[in-house]
C-alpha positions as CSV (number, residue, x, y, z in Angstrom):
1,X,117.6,153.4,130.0
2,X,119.5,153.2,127.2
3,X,119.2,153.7,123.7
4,X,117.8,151.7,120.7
5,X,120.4,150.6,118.4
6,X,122.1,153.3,116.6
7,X,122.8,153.4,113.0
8,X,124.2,156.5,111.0
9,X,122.3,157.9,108.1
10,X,124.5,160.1,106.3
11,X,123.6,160.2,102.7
12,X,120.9,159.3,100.5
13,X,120.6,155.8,101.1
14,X,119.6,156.2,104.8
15,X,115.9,154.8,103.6
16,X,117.3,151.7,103.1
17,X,119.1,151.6,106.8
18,X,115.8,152.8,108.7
19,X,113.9,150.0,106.5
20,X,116.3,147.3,107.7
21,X,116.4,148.6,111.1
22,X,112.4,147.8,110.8
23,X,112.8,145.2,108.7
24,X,116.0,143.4,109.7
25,X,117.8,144.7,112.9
26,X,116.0,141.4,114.9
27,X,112.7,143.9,114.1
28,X,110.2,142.4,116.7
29,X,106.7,143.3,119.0
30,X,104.1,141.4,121.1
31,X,102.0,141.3,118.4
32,X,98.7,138.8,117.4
33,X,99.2,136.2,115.1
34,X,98.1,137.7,111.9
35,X,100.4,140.3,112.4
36,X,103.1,141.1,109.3
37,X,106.0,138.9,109.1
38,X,109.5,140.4,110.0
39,X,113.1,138.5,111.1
40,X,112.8,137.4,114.3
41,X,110.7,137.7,117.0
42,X,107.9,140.2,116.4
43,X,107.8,143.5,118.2
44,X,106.8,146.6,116.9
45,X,110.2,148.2,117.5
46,X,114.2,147.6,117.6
47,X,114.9,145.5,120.9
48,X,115.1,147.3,124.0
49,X,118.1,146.9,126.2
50,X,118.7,144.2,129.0
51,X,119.5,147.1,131.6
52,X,115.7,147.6,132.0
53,X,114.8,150.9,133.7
54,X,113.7,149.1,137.2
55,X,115.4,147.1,138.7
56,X,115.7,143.3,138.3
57,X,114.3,141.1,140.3
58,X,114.4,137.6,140.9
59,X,113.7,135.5,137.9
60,X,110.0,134.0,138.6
61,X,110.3,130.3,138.6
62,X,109.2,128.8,135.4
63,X,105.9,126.0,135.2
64,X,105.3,123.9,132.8
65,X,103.5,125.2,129.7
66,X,100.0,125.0,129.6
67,X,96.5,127.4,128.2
68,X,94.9,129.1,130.5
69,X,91.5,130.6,130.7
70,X,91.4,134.1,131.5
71,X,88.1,133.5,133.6
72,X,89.7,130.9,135.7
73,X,90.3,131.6,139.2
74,X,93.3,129.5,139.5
75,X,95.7,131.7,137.3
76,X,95.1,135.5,138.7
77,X,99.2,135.2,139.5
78,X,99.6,134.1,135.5
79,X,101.4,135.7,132.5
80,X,100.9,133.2,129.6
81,X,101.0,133.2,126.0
82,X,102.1,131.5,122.4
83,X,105.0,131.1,120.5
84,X,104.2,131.3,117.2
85,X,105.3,130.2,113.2
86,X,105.6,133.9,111.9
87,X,104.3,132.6,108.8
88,X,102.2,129.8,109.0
89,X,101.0,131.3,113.0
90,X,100.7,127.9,114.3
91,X,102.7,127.0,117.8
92,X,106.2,125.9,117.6
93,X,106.3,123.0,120.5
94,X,109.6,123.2,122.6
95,X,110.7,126.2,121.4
96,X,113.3,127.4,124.6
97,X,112.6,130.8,126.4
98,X,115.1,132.4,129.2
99,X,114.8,135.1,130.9
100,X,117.2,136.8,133.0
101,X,116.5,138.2,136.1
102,X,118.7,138.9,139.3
103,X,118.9,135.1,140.3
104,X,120.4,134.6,136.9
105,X,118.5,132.8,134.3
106,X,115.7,130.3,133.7
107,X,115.1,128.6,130.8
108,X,111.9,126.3,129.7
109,X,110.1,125.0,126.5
110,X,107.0,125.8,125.6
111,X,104.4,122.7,125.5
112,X,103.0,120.7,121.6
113,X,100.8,123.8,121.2
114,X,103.1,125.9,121.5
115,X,102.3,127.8,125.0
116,X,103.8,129.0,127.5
117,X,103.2,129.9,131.4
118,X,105.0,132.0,134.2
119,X,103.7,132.5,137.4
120,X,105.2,134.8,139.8
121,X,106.3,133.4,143.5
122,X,106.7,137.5,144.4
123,X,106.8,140.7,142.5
124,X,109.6,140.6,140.2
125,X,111.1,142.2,137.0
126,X,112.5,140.4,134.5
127,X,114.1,139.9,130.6
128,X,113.2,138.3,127.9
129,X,116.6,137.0,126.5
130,X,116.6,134.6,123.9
131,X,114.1,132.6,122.5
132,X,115.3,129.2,120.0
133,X,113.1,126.4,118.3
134,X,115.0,123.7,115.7
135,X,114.5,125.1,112.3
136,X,113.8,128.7,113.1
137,X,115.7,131.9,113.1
138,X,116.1,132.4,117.4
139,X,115.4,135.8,118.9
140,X,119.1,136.7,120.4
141,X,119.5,140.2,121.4
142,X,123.0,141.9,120.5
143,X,125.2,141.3,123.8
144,X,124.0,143.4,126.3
145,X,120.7,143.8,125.3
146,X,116.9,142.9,125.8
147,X,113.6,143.1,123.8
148,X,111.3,142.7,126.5
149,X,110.9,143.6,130.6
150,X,108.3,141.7,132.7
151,X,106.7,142.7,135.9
152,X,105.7,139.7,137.4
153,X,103.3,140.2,140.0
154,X,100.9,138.0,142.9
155,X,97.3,138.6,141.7
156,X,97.7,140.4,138.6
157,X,97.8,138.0,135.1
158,X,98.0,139.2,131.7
159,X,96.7,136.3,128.6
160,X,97.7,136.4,125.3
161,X,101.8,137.2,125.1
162,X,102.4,136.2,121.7
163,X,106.1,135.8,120.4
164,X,106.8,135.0,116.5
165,X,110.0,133.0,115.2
166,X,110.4,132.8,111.6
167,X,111.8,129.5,109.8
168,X,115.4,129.9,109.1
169,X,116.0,130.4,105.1
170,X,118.7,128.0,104.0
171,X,121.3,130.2,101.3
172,X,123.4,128.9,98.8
173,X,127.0,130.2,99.0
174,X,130.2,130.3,96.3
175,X,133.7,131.3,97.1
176,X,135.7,132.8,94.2
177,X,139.2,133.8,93.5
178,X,140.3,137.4,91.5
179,X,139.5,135.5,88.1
180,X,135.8,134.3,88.9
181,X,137.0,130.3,89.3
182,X,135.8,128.5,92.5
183,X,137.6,128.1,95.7
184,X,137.8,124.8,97.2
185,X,138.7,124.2,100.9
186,X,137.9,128.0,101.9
187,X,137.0,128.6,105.3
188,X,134.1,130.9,105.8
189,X,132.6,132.2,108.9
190,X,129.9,134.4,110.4
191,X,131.3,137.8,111.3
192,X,127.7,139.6,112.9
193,X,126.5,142.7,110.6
194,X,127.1,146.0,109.6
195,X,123.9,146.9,112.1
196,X,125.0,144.9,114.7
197,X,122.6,141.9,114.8
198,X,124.4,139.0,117.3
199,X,125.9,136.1,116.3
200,X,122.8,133.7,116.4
201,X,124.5,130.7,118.9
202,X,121.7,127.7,117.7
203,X,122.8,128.3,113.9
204,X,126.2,127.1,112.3
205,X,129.0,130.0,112.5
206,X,131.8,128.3,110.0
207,X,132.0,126.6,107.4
208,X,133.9,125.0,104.6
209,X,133.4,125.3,100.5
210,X,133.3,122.0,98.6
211,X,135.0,121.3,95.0
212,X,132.6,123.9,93.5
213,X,133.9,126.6,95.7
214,X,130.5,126.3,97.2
215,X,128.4,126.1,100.6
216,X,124.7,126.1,102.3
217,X,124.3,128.1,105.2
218,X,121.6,130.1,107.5
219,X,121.5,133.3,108.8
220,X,119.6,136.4,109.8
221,X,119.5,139.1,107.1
222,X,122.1,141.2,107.0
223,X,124.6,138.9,108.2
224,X,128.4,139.5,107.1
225,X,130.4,136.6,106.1
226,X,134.1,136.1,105.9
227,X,136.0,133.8,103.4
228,X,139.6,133.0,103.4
229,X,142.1,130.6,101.2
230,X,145.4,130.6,102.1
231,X,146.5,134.4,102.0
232,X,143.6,135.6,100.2
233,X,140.1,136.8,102.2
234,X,137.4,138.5,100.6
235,X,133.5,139.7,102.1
236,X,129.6,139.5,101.7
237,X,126.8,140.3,103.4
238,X,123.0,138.8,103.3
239,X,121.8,142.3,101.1
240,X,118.2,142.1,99.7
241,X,120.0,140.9,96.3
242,X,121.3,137.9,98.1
243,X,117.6,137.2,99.6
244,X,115.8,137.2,96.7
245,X,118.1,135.1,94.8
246,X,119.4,132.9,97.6
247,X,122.9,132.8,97.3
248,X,125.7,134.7,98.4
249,X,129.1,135.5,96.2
250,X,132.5,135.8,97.7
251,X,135.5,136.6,95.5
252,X,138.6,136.2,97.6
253,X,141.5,138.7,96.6
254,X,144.9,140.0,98.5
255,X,143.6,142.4,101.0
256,X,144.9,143.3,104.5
257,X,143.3,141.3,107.2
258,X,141.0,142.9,109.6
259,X,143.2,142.1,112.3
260,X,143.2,145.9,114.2
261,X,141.8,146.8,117.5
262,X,140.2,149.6,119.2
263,X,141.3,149.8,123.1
264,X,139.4,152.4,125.5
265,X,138.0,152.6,129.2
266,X,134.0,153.9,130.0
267,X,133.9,155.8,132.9
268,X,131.1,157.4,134.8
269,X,131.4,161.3,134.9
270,X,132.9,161.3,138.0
271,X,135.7,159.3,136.1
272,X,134.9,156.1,138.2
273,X,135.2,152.8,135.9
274,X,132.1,151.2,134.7
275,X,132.3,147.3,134.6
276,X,130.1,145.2,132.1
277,X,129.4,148.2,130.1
278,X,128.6,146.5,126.6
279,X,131.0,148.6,123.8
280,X,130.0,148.4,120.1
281,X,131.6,149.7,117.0
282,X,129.7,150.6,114.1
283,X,131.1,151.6,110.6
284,X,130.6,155.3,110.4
285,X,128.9,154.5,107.1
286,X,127.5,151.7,105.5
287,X,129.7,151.5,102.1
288,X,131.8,148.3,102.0
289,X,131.5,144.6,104.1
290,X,132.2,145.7,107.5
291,X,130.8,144.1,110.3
292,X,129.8,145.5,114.1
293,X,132.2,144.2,116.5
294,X,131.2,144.3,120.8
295,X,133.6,144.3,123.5
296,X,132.6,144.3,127.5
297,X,134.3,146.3,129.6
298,X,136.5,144.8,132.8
299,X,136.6,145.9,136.1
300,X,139.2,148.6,135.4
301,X,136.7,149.5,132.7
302,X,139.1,148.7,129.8
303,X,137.5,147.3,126.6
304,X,139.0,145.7,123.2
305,X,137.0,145.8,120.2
306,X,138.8,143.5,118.1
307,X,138.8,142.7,114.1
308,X,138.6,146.0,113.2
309,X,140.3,147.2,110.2
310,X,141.9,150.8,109.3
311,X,138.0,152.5,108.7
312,X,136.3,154.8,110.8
313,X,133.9,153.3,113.4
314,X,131.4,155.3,115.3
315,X,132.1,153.8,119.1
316,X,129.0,153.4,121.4
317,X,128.9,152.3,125.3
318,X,126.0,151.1,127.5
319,X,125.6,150.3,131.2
320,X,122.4,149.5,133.4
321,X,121.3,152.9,134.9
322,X,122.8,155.5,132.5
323,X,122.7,157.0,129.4
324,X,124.4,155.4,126.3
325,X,127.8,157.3,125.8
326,X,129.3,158.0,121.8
327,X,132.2,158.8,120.2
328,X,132.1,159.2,116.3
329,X,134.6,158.4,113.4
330,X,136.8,156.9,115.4
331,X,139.9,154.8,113.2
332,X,140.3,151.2,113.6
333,X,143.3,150.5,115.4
334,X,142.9,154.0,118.1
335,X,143.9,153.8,121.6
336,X,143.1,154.8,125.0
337,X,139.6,156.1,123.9
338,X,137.7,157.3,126.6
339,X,133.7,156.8,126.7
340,X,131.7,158.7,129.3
341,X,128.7,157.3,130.9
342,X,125.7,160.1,132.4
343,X,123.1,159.0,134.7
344,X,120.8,160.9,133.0
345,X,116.7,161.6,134.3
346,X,113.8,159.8,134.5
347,X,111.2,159.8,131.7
348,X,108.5,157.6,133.4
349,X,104.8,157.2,133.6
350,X,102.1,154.7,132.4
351,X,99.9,153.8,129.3
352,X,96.0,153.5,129.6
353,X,93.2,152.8,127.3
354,X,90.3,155.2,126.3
355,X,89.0,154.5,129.3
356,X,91.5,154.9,131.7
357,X,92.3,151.4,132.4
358,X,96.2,150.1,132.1
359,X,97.5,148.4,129.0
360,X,99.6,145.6,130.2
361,X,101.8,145.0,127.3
362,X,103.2,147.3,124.6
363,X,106.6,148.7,123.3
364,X,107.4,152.5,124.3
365,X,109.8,154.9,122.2
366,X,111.1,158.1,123.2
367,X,112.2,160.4,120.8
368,X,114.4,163.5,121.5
369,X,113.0,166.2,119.6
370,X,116.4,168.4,117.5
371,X,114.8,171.1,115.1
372,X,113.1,168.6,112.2
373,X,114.7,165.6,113.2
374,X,113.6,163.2,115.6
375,X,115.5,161.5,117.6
376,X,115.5,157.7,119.0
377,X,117.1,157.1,122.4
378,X,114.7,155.0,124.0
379,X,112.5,151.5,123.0
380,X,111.6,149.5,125.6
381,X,108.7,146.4,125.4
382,X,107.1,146.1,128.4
383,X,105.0,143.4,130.0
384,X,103.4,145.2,133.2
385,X,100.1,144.9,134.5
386,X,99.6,148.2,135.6
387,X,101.0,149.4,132.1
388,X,104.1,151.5,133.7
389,X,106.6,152.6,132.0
390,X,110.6,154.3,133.1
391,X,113.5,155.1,130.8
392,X,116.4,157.3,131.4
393,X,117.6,159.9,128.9
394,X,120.0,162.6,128.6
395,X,118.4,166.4,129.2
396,X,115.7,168.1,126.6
397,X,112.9,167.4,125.2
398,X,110.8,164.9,123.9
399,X,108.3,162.9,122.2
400,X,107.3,159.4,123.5
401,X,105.0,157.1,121.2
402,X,103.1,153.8,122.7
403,X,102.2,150.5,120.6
404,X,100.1,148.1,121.9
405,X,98.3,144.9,120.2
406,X,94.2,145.4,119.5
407,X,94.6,149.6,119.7
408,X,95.9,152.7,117.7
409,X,99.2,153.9,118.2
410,X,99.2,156.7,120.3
411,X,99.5,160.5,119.2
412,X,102.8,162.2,120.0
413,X,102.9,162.8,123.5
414,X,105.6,165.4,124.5
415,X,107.5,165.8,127.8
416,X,111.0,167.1,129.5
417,X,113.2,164.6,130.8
418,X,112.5,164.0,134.7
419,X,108.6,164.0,134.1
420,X,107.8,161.0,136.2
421,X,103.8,161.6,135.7
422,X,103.5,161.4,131.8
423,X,100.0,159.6,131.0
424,X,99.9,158.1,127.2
425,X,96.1,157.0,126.1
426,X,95.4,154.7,123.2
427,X,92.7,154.4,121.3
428,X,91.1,151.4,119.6
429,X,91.9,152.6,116.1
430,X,89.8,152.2,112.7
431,X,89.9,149.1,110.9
432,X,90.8,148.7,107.3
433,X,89.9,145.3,104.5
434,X,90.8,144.9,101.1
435,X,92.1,142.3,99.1
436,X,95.4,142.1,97.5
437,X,95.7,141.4,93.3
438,X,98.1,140.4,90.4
439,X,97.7,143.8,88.1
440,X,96.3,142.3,84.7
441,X,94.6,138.7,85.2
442,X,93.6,139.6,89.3
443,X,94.9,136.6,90.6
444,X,94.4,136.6,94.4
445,X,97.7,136.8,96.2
446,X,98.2,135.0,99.7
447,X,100.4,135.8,102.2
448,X,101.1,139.2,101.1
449,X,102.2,141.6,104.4
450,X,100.2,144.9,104.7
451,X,101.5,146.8,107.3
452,X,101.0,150.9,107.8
453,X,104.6,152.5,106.9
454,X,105.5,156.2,107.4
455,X,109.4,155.4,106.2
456,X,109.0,155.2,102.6
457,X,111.4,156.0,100.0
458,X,112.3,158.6,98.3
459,X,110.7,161.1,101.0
460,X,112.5,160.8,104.3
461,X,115.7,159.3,104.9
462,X,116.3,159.6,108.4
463,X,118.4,162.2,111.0
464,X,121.8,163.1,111.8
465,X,123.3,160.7,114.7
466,X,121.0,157.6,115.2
467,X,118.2,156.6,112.7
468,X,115.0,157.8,113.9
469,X,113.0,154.3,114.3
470,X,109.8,154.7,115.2
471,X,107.1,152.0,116.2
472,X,105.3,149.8,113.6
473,X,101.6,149.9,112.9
474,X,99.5,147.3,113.1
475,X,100.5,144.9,110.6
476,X,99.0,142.0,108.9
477,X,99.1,139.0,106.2
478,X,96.6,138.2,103.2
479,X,94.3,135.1,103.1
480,X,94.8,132.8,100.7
481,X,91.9,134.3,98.3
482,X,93.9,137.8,98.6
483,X,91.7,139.2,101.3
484,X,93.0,141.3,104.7
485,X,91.7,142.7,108.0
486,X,93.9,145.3,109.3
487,X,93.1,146.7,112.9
488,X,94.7,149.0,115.4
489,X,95.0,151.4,112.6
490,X,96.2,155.0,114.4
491,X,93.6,158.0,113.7
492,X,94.5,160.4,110.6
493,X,96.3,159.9,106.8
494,X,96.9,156.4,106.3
495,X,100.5,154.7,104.4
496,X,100.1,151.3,104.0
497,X,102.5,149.3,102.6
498,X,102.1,145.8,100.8
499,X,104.6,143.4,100.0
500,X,104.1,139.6,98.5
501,X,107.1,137.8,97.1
502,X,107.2,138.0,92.8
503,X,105.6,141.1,93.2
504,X,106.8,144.9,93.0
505,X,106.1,146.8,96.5
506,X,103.9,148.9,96.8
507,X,102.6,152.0,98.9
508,X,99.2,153.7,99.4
509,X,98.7,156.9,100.8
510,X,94.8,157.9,100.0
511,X,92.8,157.5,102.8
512,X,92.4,159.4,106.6
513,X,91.6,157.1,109.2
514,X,89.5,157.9,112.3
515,X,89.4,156.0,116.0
516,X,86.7,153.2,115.3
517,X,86.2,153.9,111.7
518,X,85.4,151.2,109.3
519,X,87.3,151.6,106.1
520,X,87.2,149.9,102.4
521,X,86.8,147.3,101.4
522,X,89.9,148.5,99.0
523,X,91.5,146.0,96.3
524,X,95.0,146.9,95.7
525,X,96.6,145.8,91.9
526,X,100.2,144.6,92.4
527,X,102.9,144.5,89.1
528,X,104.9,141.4,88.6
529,X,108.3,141.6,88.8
530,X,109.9,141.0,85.7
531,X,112.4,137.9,85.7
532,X,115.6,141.0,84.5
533,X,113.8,143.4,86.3
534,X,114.6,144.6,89.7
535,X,111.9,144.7,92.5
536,X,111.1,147.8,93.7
537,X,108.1,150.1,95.4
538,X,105.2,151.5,93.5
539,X,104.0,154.5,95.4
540,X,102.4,158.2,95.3
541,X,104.5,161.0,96.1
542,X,106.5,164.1,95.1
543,X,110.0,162.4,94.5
544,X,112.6,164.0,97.3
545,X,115.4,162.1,99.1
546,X,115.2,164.9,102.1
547,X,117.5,165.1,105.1
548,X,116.8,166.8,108.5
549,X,118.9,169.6,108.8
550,X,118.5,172.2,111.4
551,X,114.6,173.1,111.7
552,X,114.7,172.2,107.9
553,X,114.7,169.0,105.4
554,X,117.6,169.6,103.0
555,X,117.1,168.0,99.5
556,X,119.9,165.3,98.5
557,X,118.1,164.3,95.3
558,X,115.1,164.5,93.6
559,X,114.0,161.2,91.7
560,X,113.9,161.8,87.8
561,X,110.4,162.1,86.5
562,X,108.9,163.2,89.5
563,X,106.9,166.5,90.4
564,X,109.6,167.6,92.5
565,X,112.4,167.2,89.8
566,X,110.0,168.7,87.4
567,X,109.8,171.8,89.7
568,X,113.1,172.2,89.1
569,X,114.2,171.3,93.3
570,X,117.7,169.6,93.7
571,X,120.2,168.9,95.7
572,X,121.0,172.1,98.2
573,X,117.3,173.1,98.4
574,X,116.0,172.9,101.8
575,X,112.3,172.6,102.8
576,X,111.4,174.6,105.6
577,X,107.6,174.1,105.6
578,X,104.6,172.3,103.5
579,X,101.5,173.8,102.9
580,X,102.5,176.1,105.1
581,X,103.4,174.6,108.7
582,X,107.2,174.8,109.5
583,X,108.3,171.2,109.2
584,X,110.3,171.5,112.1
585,X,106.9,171.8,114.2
586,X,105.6,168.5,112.1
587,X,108.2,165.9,112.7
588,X,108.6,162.8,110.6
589,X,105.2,161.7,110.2
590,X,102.8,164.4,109.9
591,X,105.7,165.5,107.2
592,X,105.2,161.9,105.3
593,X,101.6,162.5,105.7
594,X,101.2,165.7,104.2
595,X,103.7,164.5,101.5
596,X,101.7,162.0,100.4
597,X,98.4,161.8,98.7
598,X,96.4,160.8,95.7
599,X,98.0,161.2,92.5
600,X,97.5,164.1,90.6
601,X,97.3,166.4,93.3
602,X,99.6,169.2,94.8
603,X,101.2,169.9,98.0
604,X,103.3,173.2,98.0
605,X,106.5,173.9,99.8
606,X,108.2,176.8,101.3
607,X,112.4,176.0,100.0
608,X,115.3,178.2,101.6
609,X,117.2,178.5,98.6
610,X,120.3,180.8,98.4
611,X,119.4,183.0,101.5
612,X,115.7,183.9,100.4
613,X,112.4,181.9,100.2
614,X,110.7,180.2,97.3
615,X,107.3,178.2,97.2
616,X,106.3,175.8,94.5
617,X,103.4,174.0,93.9
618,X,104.4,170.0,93.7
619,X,102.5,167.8,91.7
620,X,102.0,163.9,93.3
621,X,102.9,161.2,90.6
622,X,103.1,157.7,90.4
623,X,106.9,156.4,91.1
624,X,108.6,153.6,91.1
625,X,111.5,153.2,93.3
């Protein structure tokens, strides 16, 4: 199987890149309705890829969409569900679904309510590939990959696949020259993103400015634009500025066009050429307007990445049936590169309640496990109704981690790669309600998203190599009187995270949950944003930007005002353990976890600090970030 997309965290701001990946990177999971909104389709993790780990089948032949009742006897053979408004949860009517399987691809529309049906004429595996509706942002993989694998099969039916698009946000932009005046007559067009989202084909791609220099457009966040008058080009990407305030600036100046390529081959290791491999090239770091460009390989194996320019690119490769293959910093406009494809080993096995019985649908991540960092190689969402799971990795060891609708993400279940047996149990989880307030005259807010976050900044900023993604929590949205119910919630300390448009973030880390626990109710204040004030996250912590680094954290800043920068810890310190337990035996979350707290209390850590150890008691504060 291969990996989940990769993206390179290599300085402080690597927060921001493992938020978009969850955020932004076409973030989805089969997920009820009153689940937290995120672009796309909602998952609970970063698409997996088309190449699923068995091996396709024959597409099952679609039926017209129509509800089914799970008692009925007539729809044993049935996989339905919903396509959903990811912010309004109603059904989108004719919304178009393919999947690919070994037949090639079938396409049909869901019916006025939204539904959908497949029934299976034989056991079959299949792909979820795109899904479009008029008006909404469509679920389209990046070329080469999938978000979801099917097993079809006579006499087995799974109810209740739900799918979320959300409405496609219409942006304002203006092309300028050097001196700020508008552009007329520019020619814009859609380049991708710096984290590879695909072009989205139901959505405009080009466009032209009018006598203001100016243009309305759609597309997914993070999207990279292109403007060009006459010799003059200039950049922009779809940041979180350019959401908030809807409109994108462009100032054109003379700058060499991105007109380089990157040639290479993929080969297998016994130096056999791989056709169809899908090649990508990422910038090797995410300073400047540079977009992901894809390439697939020939039958001689060749690939072309093409409108590169002269900056370093971190080269990936993926095939069906092998392990994804990368080369790092390598220059726009290199030749003959060579990326090698493994086979890799199994990491198979299947998911199961508390009571032994199979979960049919959830999304799987496997995690190699490298000192304090963790790893992601692996996602993959699967629809299977005897809950079994297969991936392939490279050698060593990891840490696999199951989400699934109405139940607890599952603890950290280890395993070597091969293990073909692994059994992953989930619980049913606690449930949490609150309600959601303005600070200072407690006006409800609606539609604010709550969802349980272990990647929040300043604390944890990701690994070496590819960002270490790991599977949402249950999520949810705010009634219109404020109010929440949040389910699924995985057993020990709880980070939720809220979020409501006009509103500072904001993060709370005070409670322990426990599988079937009630918790609350809780009301949680939030602070206006100010209209010259930037938005940002209000949250309890000690105030470190930390970076894995061996079987320690290393310390790239600590936020002013905070305990941590207080204590006197900077950049060069490295934590090797809190409260006493070696971090590197922790991992990401049970290092947030212990991080985080109620303010006004202390956690101490163990730093490495020119060649001997210190520990310091760290006091949690209130922060903004």
């Amino acid at each position: 199987m291969p990996t989940g997309a990769p993206v390179k965290t290599k300085s402080s701001v690597g927060w921001v890149v493992l938020l978009l990946l969850l955020a932004a990177l076409a973030a989805w999971w089969l997920a009820r309705g009153d689940h937290a909104p995120s672009p796309g389709v909602a998952t609970e993790t970063t698409p997996a890829k088309a190449t699923a780990a068995v091996p396709p089948a024959q597409a099952a032949k679609p039926h017209p969409a129509r509800a089914k009742d799970a008692a009925s006897d007539t729809d044993r053979d049935a996989i339905d569900g919903r396509v959903l408004d990811g912010v309004t949860h109603e059904g989108i009517p004719n919304a178009e679904l393919t999947f690919l399987g070994e037949a090639g691809a079938s396409t049909f529309q869901t019916s006025s309510d939204g539904s959908f049906l497949l029934t299976p004429a034989a056991t079959s595996s299949v792909v979820l590939s795109t899904i479009t509706a008029a008006g909404y942002l469509p679920y389209a993989p990046e070329i080469g990959n999938s978000g979801v694998r099917v097993t079809l099969a006579r006499g087995q039916a799974i109810h209740g696949v739900t799918l979320l698009l959300y409405p496609a946000v219409v942006y304002q932009g203006l092309v300028v020259d050097a001196r700020g005046a508008p552009v007329a007559g520019a020619r814009v067009r859609l380049l991708g993103s710096p984290t590879g989202d695909p072009t989205l084909e139901s959505l405009a791609t080009e466009w032209k400015t009018g006598a203001g220099g100016r243009f309305t457009f759609q597309a997914a966040d993070d999207a990279m634009l292109e403007a060009r008058a006459g010799e003059s080009r200039g950049w922009g990407h779809v940041d979180r500025g350019v959401r908030v305030g809807k409109t994108l600036r462009i100032q054109l100046g003379h700058v060499p066009p991105r007109d380089a390529t990157i040639t290479g081959h993929v080969r297998d290791t016994r130096g056999a050429p791989i056709e169809g491999a899908v090649v990508r090239g990422s910038p090797s770091t995410r300073w400047g307007d540079v977009a992901t460009v894809f390439a697939t390989t020939g039958p001689d194996g060749a690939f072309t990445l093409p409108d590169v320019d002269h900056a370093s690119y971190d080269l990936s490769a993926e095939a069906g049936d092998h392990v994804r293959g990368v080369r790092e910093n390598i220059l726009g406009g290199s030749r003959n590169v060579e990326l090698t494809l493994d086979r890799g080993l199994p990491l198979a096995g299947q998911v199961v309640d508390g009571h032994g019985a199979p979960i049919p649908m959830y999304t799987l991540v496997a995690r190699r496990r490298a000192g304090a960092a963790r790893v992601t190689v692996a996602t993959q969402s699967v629809i299977d109704p005897q809950g079994q799971f297969a991936v392939r990795v490279s050698r060593g060891d990891y840490d696999l981690l199951a989400s699934a609708r109405d139940h607890a993400r599952g603890t950290l279940t280890q395993a070597a790669a091969g293990a073909t047996d692994i059994r992953i149990v989930l619980g049913r989880g606690a449930t949490l309600r609150g309600k959601v307030i303005a600070k200072g005259d407690h006006a409800p807010i609606g539609n604010a998203s709550i969802v349980c976050s272990w990647l929040p900044r300043p604390e944890f900023t990701g690994g070496s190599g590819t960002a270490g993604v790991l599977p949402a929590d249950p999520g949810t949205v705010t009634r219109p009187d404020g109010t929440f119910e949040l389910t699924g919630i995985s057993a020990g300390p709880l980070a939720i995270r809220i979020r409501a448009e006009g509103y500072h973030g904001k993060l709370e880390a005070a409670m322990t949950a426990s599988d079937g626990a009630a918790l609350g109710p809780i009301t949680i204040e939030l602070t206006r944003v100010d209209p010259d004030d930037r938005s940002g996250t209000e949250l309890v912590g000690i105030g470190l930007d930390l970076y894995p680094d061996g079987d320690a954290l290393s310390v790239t800043r600590a936020l002013p005002g905070s305990g941590a920068f207080d204590a006197g810890i900077g950049f060069g310190d490295r934590v090797i353990a809190i409260d006493g337990v070696p971090v590197a035996a922790l991992g990401l979350e049970n290092t947030l976890a212990r991080i985080h707290g109620v303010a006004g209390t202390t956690v101490t850590l163990t730093l490495r600090r020119d060649g001997r150890d210190v520990q310091l008691v760290i006091e949690r504060r209130n922060l903004r970030t």
